[in-house]
C-alpha positions as CSV (number, residue, x, y, z in Angstrom):
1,X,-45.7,1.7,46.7
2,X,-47.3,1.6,50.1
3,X,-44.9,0.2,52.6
4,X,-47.4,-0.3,55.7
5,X,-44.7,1.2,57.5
6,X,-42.0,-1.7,57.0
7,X,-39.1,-0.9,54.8
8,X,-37.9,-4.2,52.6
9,X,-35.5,-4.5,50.0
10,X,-38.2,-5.7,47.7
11,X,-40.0,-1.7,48.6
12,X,-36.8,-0.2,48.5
13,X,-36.6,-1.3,44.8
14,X,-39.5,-0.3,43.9
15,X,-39.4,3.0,45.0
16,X,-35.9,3.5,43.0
17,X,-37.8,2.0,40.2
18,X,-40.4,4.7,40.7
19,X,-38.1,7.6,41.2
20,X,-36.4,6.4,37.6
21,X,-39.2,6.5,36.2
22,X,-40.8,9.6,37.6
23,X,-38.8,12.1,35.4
24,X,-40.0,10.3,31.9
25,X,-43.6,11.1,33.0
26,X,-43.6,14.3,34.6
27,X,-42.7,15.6,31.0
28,X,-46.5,14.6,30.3
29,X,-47.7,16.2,33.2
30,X,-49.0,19.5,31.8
31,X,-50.0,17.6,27.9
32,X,-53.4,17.2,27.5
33,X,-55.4,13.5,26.2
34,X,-55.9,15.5,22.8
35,X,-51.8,16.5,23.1
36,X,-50.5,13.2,24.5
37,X,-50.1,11.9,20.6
38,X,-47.4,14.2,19.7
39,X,-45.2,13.1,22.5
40,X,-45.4,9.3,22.1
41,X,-43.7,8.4,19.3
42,X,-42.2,5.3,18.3
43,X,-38.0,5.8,17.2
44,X,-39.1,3.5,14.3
45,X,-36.1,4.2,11.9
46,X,-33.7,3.8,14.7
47,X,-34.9,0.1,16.1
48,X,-34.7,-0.6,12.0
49,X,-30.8,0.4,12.0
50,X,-30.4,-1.4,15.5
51,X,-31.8,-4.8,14.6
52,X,-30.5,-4.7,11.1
53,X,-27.1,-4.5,12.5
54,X,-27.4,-7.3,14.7
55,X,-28.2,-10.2,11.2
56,X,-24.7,-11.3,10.1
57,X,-21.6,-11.4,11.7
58,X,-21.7,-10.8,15.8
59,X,-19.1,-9.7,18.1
60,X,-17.1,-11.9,20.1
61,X,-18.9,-10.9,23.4
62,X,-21.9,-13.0,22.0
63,X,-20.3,-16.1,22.4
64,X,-22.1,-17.0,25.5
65,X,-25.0,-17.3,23.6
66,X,-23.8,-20.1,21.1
67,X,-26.5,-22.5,21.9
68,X,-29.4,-19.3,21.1
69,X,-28.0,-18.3,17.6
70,X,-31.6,-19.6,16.9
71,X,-33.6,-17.7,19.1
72,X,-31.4,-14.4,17.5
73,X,-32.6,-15.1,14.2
74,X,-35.8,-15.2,14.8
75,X,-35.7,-12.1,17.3
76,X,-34.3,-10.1,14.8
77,X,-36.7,-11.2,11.8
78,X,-39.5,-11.0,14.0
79,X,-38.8,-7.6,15.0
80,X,-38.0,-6.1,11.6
81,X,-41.6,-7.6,10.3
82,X,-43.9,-6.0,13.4
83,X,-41.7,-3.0,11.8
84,X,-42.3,-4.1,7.9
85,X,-38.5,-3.7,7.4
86,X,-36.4,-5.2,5.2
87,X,-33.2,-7.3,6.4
88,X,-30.1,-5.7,5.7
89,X,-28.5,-5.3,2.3
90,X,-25.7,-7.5,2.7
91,X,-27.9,-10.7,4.2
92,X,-30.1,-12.6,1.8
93,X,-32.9,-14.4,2.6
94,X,-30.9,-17.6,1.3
95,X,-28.1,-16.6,4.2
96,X,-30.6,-17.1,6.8
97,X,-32.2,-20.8,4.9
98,X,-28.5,-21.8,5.1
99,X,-28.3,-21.2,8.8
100,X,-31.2,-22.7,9.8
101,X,-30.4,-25.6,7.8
102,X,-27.8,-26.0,9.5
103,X,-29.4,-26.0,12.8
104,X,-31.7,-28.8,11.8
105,X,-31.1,-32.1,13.6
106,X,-31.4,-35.2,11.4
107,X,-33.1,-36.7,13.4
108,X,-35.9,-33.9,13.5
109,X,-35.9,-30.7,15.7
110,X,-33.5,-27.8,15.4
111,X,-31.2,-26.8,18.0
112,X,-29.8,-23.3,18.9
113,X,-27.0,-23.5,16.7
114,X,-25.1,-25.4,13.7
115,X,-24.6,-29.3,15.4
116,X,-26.0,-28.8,18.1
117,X,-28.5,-30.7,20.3
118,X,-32.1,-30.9,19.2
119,X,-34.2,-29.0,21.7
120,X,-37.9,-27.7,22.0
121,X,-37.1,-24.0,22.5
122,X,-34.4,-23.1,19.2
123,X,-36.6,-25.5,17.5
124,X,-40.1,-23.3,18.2
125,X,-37.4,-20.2,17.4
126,X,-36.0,-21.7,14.2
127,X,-39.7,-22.7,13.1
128,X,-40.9,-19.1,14.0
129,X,-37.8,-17.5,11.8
130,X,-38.8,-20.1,8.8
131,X,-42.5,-19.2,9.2
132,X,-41.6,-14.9,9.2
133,X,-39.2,-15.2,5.9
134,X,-41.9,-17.3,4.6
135,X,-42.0,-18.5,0.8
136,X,-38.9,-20.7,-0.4
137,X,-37.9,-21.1,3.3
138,X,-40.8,-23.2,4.4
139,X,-39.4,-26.0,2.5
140,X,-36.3,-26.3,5.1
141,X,-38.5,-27.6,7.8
142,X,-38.5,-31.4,7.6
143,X,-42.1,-32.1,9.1
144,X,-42.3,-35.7,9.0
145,X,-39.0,-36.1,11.3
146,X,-40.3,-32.7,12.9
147,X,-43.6,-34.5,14.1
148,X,-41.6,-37.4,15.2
149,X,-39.4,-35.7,17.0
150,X,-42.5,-34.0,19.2
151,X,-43.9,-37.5,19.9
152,X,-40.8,-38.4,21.4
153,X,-40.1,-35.8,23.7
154,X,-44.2,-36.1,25.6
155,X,-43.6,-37.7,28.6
156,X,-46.4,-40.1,29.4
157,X,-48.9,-39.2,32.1
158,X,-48.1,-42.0,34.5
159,X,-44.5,-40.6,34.6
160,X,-45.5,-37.0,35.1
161,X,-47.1,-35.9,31.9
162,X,-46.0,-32.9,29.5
163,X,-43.0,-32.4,27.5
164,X,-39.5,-32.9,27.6
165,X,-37.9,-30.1,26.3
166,X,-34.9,-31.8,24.8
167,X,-34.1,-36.3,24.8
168,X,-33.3,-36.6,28.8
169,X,-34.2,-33.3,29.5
170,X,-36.7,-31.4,32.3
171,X,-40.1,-30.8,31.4
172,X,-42.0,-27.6,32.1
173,X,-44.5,-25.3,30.5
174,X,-41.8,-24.1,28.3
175,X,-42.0,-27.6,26.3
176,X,-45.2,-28.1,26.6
177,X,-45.9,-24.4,24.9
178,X,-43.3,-24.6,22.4
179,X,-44.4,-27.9,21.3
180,X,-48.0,-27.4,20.7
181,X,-46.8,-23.9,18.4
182,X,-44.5,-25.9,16.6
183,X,-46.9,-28.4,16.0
184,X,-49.6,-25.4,15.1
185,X,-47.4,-23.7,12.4
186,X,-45.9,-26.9,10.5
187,X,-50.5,-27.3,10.6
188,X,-50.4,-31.0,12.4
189,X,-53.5,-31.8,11.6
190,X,-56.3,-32.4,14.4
191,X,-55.5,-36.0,14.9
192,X,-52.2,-35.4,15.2
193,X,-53.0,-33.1,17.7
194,X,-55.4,-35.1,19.4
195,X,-52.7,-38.0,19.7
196,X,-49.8,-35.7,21.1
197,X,-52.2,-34.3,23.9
198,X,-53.2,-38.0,24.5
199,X,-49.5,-39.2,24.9
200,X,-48.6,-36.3,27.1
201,X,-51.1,-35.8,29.2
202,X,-50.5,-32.2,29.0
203,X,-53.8,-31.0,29.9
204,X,-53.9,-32.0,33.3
205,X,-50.6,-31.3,33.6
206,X,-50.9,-27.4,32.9
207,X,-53.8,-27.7,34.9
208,X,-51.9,-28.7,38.0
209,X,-49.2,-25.8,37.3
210,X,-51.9,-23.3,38.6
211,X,-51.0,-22.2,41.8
212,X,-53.4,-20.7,44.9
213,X,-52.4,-17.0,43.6
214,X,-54.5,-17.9,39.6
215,X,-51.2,-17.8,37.8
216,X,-49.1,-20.7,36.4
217,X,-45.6,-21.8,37.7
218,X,-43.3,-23.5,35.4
219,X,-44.1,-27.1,37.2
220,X,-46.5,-28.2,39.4
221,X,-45.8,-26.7,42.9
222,X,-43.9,-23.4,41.6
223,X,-44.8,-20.1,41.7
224,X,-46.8,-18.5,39.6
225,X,-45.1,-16.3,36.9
226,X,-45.4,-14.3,33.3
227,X,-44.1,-16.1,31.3
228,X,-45.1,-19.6,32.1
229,X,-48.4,-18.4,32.5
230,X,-48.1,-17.5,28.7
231,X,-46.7,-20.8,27.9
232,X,-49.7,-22.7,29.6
233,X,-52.7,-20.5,28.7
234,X,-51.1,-20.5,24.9
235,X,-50.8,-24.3,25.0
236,X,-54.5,-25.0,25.5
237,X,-55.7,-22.5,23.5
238,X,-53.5,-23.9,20.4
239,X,-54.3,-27.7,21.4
240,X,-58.1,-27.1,22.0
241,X,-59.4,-23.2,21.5
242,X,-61.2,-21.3,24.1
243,X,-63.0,-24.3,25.2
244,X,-60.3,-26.3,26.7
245,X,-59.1,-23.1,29.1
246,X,-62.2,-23.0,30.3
247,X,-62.5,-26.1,31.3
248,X,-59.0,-26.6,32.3
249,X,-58.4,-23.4,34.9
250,X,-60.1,-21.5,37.1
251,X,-60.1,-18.1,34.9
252,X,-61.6,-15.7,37.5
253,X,-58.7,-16.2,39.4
254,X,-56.3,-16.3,36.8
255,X,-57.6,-12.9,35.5
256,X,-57.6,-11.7,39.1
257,X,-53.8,-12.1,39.2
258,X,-52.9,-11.1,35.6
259,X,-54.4,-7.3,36.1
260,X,-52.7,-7.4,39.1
261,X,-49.0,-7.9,37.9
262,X,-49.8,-4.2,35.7
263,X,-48.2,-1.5,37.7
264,X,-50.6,1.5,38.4
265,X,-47.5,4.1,38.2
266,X,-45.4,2.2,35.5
267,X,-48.4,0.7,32.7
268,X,-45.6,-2.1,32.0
269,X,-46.3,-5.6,34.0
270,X,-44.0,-7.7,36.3
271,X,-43.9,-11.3,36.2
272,X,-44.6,-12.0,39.5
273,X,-46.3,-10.7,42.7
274,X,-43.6,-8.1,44.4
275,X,-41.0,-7.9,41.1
276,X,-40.3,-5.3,38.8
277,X,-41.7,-4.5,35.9
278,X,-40.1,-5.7,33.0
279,X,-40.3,-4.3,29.0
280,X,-40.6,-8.2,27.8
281,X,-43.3,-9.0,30.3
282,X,-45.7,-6.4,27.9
283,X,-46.0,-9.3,25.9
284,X,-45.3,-12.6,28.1
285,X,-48.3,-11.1,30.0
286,X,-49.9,-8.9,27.9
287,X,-50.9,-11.5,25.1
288,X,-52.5,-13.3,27.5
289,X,-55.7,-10.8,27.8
290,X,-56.7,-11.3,23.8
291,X,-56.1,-15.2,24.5
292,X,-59.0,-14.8,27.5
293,X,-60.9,-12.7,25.4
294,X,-62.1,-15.0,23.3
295,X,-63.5,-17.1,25.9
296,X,-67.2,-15.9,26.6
297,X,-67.7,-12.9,28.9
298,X,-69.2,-15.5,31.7
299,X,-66.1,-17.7,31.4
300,X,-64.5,-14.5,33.3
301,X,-66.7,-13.6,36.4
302,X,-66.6,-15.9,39.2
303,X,-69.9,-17.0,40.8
304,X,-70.9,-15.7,43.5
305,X,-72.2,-17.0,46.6
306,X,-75.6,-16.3,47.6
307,X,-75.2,-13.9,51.1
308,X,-77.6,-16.7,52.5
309,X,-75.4,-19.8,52.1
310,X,-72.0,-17.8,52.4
311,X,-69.6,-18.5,55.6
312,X,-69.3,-15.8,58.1
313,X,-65.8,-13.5,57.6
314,X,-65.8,-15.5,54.1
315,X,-63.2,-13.4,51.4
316,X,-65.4,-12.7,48.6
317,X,-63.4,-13.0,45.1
318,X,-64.4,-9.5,43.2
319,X,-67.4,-10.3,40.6
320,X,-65.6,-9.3,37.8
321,X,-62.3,-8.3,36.0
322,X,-60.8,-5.9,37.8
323,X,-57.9,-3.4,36.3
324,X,-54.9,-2.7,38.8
325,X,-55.3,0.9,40.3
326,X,-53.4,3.9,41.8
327,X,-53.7,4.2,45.5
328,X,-55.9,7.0,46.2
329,X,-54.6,10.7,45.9
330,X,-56.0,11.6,49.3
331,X,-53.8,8.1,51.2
332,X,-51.0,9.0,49.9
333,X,-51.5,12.8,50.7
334,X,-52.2,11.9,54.5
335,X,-49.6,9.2,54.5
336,X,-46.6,11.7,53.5
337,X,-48.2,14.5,56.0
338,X,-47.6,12.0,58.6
339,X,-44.5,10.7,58.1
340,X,-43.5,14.6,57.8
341,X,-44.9,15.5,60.7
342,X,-42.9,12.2,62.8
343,X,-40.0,13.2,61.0
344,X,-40.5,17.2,62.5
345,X,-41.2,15.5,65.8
346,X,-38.2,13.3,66.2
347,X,-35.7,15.7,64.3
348,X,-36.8,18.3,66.9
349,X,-36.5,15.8,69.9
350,X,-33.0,14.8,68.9
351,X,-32.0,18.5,68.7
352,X,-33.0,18.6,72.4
353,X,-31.3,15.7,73.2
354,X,-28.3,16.7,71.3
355,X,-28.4,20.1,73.5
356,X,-28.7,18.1,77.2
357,X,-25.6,16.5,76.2
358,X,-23.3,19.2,75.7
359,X,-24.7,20.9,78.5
360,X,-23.9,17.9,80.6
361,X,-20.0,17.9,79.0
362,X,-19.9,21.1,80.3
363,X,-21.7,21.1,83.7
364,X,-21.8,18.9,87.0
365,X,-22.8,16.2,85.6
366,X,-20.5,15.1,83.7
367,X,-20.7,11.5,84.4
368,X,-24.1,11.1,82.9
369,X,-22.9,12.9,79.2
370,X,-22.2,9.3,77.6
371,X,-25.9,8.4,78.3
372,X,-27.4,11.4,77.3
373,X,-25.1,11.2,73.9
374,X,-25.6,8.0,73.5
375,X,-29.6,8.5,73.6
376,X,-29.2,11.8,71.4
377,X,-27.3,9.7,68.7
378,X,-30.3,7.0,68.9
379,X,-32.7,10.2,68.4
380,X,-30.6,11.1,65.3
381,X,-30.8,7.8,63.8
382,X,-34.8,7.8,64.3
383,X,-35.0,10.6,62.5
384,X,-32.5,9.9,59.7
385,X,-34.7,7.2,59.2
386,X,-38.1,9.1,59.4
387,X,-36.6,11.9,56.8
388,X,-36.2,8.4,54.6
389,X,-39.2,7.8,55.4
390,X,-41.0,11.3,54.2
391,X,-38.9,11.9,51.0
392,X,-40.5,8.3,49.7
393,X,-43.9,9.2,50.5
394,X,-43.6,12.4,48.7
395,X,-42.1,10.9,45.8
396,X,-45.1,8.5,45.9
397,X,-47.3,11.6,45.9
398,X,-45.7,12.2,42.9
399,X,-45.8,9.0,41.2
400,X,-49.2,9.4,41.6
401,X,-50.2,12.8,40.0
402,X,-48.3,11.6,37.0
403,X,-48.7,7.9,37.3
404,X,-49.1,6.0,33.8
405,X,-52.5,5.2,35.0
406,X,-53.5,9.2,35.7
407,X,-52.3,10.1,31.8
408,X,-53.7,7.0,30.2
409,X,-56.8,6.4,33.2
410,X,-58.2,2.9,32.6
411,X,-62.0,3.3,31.8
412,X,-65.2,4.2,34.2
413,X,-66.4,0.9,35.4
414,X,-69.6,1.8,35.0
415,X,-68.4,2.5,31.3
416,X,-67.1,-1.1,31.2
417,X,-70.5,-2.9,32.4
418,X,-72.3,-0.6,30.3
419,X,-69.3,-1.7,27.1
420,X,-70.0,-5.9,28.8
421,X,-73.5,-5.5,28.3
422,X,-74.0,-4.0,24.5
423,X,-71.3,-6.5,23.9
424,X,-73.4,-9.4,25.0
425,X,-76.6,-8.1,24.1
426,X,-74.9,-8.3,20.7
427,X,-73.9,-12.1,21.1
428,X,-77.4,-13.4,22.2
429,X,-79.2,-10.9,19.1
430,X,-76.2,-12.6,16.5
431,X,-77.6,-16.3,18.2
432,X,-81.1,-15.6,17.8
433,X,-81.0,-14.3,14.5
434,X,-78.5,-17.5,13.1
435,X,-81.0,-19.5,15.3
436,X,-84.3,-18.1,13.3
437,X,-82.4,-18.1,9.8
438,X,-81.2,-21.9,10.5
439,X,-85.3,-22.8,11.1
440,X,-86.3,-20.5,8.4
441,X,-83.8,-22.2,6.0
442,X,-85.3,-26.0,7.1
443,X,-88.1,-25.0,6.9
444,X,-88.0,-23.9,3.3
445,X,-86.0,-26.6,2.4
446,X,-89.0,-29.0,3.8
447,X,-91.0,-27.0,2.1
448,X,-89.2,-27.5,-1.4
449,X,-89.3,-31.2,-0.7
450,X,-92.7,-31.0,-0.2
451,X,-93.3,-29.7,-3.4
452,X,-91.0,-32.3,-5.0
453,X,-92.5,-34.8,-3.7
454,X,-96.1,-32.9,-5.0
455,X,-94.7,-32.6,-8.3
456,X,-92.9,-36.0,-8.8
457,X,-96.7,-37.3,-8.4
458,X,-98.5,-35.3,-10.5
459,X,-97.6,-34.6,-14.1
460,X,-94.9,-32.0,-15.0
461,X,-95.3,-28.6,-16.8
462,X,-92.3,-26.2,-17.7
463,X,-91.8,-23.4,-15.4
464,X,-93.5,-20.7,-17.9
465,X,-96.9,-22.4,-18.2
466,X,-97.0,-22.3,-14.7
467,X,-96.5,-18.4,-14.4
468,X,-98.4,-18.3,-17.4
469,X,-101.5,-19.6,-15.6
470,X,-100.8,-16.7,-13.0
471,X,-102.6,-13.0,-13.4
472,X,-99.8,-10.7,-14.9
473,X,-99.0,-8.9,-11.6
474,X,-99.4,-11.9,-9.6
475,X,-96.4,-13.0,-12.2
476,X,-94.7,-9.9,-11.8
477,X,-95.1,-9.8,-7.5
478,X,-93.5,-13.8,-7.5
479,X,-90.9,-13.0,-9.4
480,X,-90.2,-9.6,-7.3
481,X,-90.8,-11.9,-4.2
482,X,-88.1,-14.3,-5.4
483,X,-85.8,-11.4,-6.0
484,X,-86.2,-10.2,-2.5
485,X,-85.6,-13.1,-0.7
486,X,-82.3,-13.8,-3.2
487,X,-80.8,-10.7,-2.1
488,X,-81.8,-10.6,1.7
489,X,-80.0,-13.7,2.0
490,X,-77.1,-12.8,-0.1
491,X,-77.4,-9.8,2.5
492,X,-77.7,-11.7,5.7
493,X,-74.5,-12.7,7.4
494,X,-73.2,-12.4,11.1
495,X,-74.0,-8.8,12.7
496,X,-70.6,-6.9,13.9
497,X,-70.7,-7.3,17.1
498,X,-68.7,-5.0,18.9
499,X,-65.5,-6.0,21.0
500,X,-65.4,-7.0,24.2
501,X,-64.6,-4.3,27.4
502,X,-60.5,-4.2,27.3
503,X,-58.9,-6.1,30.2
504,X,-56.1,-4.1,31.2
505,X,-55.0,-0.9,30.3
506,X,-53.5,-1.2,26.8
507,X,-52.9,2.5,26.8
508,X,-51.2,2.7,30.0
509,X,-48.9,-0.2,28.6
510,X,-47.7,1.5,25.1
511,X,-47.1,4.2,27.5
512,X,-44.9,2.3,29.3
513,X,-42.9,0.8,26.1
514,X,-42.8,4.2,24.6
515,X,-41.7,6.8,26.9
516,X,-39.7,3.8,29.0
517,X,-38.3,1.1,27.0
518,X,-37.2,2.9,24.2
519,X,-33.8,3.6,23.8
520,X,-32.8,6.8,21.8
521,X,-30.5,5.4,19.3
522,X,-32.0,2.3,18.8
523,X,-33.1,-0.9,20.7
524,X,-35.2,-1.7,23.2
525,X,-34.6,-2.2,27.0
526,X,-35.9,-4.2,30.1
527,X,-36.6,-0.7,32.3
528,X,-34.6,3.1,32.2
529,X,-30.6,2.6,33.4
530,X,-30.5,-1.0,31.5
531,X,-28.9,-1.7,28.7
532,X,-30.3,-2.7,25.3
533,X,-30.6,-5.9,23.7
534,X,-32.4,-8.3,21.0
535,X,-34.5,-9.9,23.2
536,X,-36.1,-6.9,25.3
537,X,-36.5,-5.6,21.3
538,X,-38.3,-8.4,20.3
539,X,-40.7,-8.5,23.2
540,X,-41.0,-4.9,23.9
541,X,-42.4,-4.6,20.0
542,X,-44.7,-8.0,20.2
543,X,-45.9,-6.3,23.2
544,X,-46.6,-3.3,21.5
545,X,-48.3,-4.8,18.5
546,X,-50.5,-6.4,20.8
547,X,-51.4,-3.7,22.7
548,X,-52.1,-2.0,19.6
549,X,-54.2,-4.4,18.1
550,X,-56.1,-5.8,20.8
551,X,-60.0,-5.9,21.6
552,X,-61.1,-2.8,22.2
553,X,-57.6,-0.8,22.2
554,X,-56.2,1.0,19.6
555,X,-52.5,2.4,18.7
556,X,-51.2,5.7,20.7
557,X,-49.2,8.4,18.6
558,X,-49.4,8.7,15.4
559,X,-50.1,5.6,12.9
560,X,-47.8,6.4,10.1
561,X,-45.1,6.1,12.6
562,X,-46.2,4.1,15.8
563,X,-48.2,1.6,14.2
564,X,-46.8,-2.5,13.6
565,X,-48.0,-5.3,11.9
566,X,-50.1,-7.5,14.0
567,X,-48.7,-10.6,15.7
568,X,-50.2,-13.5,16.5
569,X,-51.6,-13.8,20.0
570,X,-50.7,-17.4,20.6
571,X,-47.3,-17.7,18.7
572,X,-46.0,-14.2,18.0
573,X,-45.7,-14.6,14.5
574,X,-47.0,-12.1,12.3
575,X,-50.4,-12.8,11.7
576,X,-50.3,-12.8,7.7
577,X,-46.7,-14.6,7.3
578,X,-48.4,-17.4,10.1
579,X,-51.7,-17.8,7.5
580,X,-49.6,-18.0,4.7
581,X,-47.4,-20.9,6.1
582,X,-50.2,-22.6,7.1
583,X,-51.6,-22.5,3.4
584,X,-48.7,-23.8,2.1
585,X,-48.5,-26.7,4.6
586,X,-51.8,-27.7,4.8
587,X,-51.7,-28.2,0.9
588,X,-48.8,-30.8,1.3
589,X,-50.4,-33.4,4.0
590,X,-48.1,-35.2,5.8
591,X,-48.9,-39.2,6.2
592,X,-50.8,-40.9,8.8
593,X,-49.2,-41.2,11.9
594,X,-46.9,-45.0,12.4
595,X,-48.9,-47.3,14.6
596,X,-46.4,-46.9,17.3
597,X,-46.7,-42.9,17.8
598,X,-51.0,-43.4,18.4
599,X,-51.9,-44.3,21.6
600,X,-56.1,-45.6,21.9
């Protein structure tokens, strides 16, 4: 990264970072776009063994996580359906019903383990793992108690608005995301909905979570970050579709700052401006980009002002989306020259000064040695910290010849407009043609009532006197006629349009989770030199799936090996287990809501 001359610590670890990461890329350097297949390859039989090893019994270390046996379960069951892996011989389905059971609070809601405190977060986790097993396990969720419980943890606008995540607890995006999936995948129908958005006032709440940068902080007044921003942008979209983001957030901005937190050298996201990148931030913020791209193309751009009305000196917002890019080749180039060439001129200007000292040890003036050491040491340190200096800026020279976003380049932008405007041009020709078919089919139908009407006055003969009255061919062409129209609209049906210009580099980001995040017996990590662990696995493979699976992306290496199951955008649940759930559930009802839980 560019340091505009002032070393920080946040610079300093990213330049590490970079230097890490350097050596995993450079192996690409010389492979080819046709080639780069053959070296990405997901270690799927290892991450199989890994995560199947982690259902059953744990080792003592995991203790500390007693209150998230919940979220492990379904980390683990998640991960082995994105890989369409079985759980381990010795653990039954019925093992995993009888822990989750036993996680269930009776008074609705699970917690993260066996007795333990009902809570928003192991309950979305234990409703998740219930929804993946799928079949004889959706029975263990208690949905009438389960409903109540999510009524009583909204806090009501006057006092703030959202969700509590727990009876007394904070309220944050966390609660007000995992309450609206719960309530998605147990298929509350759209009253229900209606009522719980009603009674937490959680709209304008997440609207007041986004902050000046387009992102969303956990509460109002935070800073914006990944995974809240998930949290929030999920909510709407699972309490009121597209429609309610739009209207909720200012989306230009929020996509301005989402294609910003994908690094240009790494392909993996951070969570917030000036962090890391971070393996479960690939989904946290990469499922946010096929939420937004189901909101209409125009629901993206900001407006622009007319150069007329503008203020002078006024920042423009950029017109569209805009994909984070490598500094150019030719900067960095003239950056690192420079630094050299200080680093030449103050290492050769402390040897000289270096020289003057001794000579003054050894001469006349013998008095004025400590100054001229004292200035030579000074000189010393200059350049010690010029040589610092140069050695980053040519390992940023390198980080950019084999940045991720040099082997997987995002695409031309004229490429993109040209991608935006076939896609649109598709939208409006769908419209117009449902549009005409709509007044051709009421018009037929006032037609036909017409003719009832005719007929109903005048008196009736069967169908075959009719067309007997007819010329033979004239017979023969209204019957063909008939035909015609049966089958052309038997035939007719919406026009595929085709997706939507990608809006951040999904290649650059299984890049990233491939080469990077993999670990090579098994597991997935946060970045290189840290440790695997069920989380990071979990996230690292939803963020895979979506990049595979995403508008306009498809899956790097080869299929057979690299490719998962797709996961839900909104509530990473695999997309098939999550309609299947919802089958069952919607065909058992629950009852009205109780007077007292309605609000209106």
């Amino acid at each position: 990264m560019f340091e505009d001359r002032l070393s920080t610590t946040t610079s300093k670890a990213q330049n590490a970072l970079e230097k890490k990461i350097l050596p995993f890329y450079q192996e690409l350097e010389p492979v080819d776009a046709e080639e780069l297949h053959d070296f990405l390859e997901l270690q799927r039989e290892n991450h199989i063994t890994y995560i199947q090893g982690g259902i059953g019994q744990l080792a003592a270390g995991f203790a500390v996580l007693d209150a998230s046996r919940s979220w492990i379960v379904y980390w683990l069951v998640h991960s082995l359906a994105l890989l369409d892996a079985p759980l381990p011989d010795d653990v039954t389905v019925d093992d995993l019903i009888s822990f989750l059971s036993s996680c269930q609070h009776p008074e609705g809601g699970f917690g993260g383990g066996p007795m333990q405190l009902a809570h928003l977060a192991p309950t979305y986790a234990a409703v998740a793992a219930t929804v993946t097993l799928g079949g004889k396990a959706l029975a263990l969720v208690d949905r009438m108690k389960l409903r109540d419980y999510l009524f009583r943890m909204c806090i009501p606008p006057e006092q703030g608005g959202g969700f509590s995540v727990h009876e007394g607890g904070e309220g944050d995006l966390r609660a007000c995301y995992t309450a609206m999936a719960v309530a998605h995948m147990i298929a509350l129908d759209a009253v229900d909905k209606e009522q719980l958005l009603k009674r937490s006032g959680m709209v304008q709440y997440v609207r007041a979570c986004q902050t000046y940068e387009g992102g969303l902080g956990g509460e109002p007044g935070n800073e914006a970050h990944g995974g809240y921003t998930f949290c929030g942008i999920a909510a709407l979209m699972l309490a009121g579709g597209p429609s309610l983001v739009q209207s909720t957030l200012n989306v230009p901005l929020l996509l301005h700052w989402l294609v910003h937190r994908q690094g240009s050298m790494e392909g993996g996201f951070n969570g917030r401006t000036n962090k890391l990148v971070d393996g479960c931030y690939s989904f946290w913020q990469g499922a946010v980009f096929p939420l937004l791209a189901q909101l209409p193309l125009t629901a993206l751009r900001s407006s622009r002002v007319p150069a007329a009305k503008a203020p002078q000196q006024e920042l423009q917002t950029p017109p569209g989306p805009m994909m984070a890019a490598s500094p150019p080749f030719e900067l960095a180039e003239e950056d690192m020259h420079a630094r050299m060439h200080a680093y030449e001129s103050l290492r050769g200007r402390a040897l000289n000064a270096s020289e003057e000292a001794d000579a003054a040890l050894r001469g006349t003036a013998a008095r004025h040695s400590a100054s001229k050491a004292a200035g030579a040491r000074e000189l010393l340190d200059q350049a010690a910290a010029a040589h610092e200096a140069a050695e980053q800026a040519t390992t940023l020279l390198a980080c950019i010849n084999v940045a991720a976003f040099n082997i997987c380049p995002p695409p031309d932008p004229e490429m993109l407009m040209n991608q935006e405007q076939l896609h649109l041009q598709a939208i409006e020709q769908r419209q117009q043609a449902q549009a005409q078919q709509q007044a051709q089919t009421a018009n037929a139908n006032a037609q036909e009532k017409e003719a009832q009407q005719e007929q109903q006055a005048e008196p009736q003969q069967p169908q075959g006197e009719q067309q007997a009255g007819l010329p033979q061919g004239q017979q023969q062409q209204a019957q063909g006629q008939q035909q015609r129209q049966g089958q052309q609209q038997q035939q007719q049906g919406p026009q595929a349009v085709p997706p939507p210009p990608p809006l951040c580099n999904y290649e650059a980001l299984q890049l990233w989770i491939l080469k990077c995040c993999q670990a090579s017996k098994g597991g997935l990590r946060d970045k290189p030199g840290k440790p695997v662990d069920f989380y990071h696995t979990c996230y690292c493979l939803s963020g895979l799936s979506i990049a595979q699976h995403a508008p306009g992306s498809h899956a790097m290496g080869h299929r057979e090996t690299n490719l998962l199951r797709r996961t839900d955008p909104a509530v990473n649940v695999v997309e098939d287990k999550l309609a299947a759930a919802k089958v069952y559930y919607t065909a058992r009802p629950l009852p009205a809501l109780a007077k007292s839980m309605t609000l209106g």
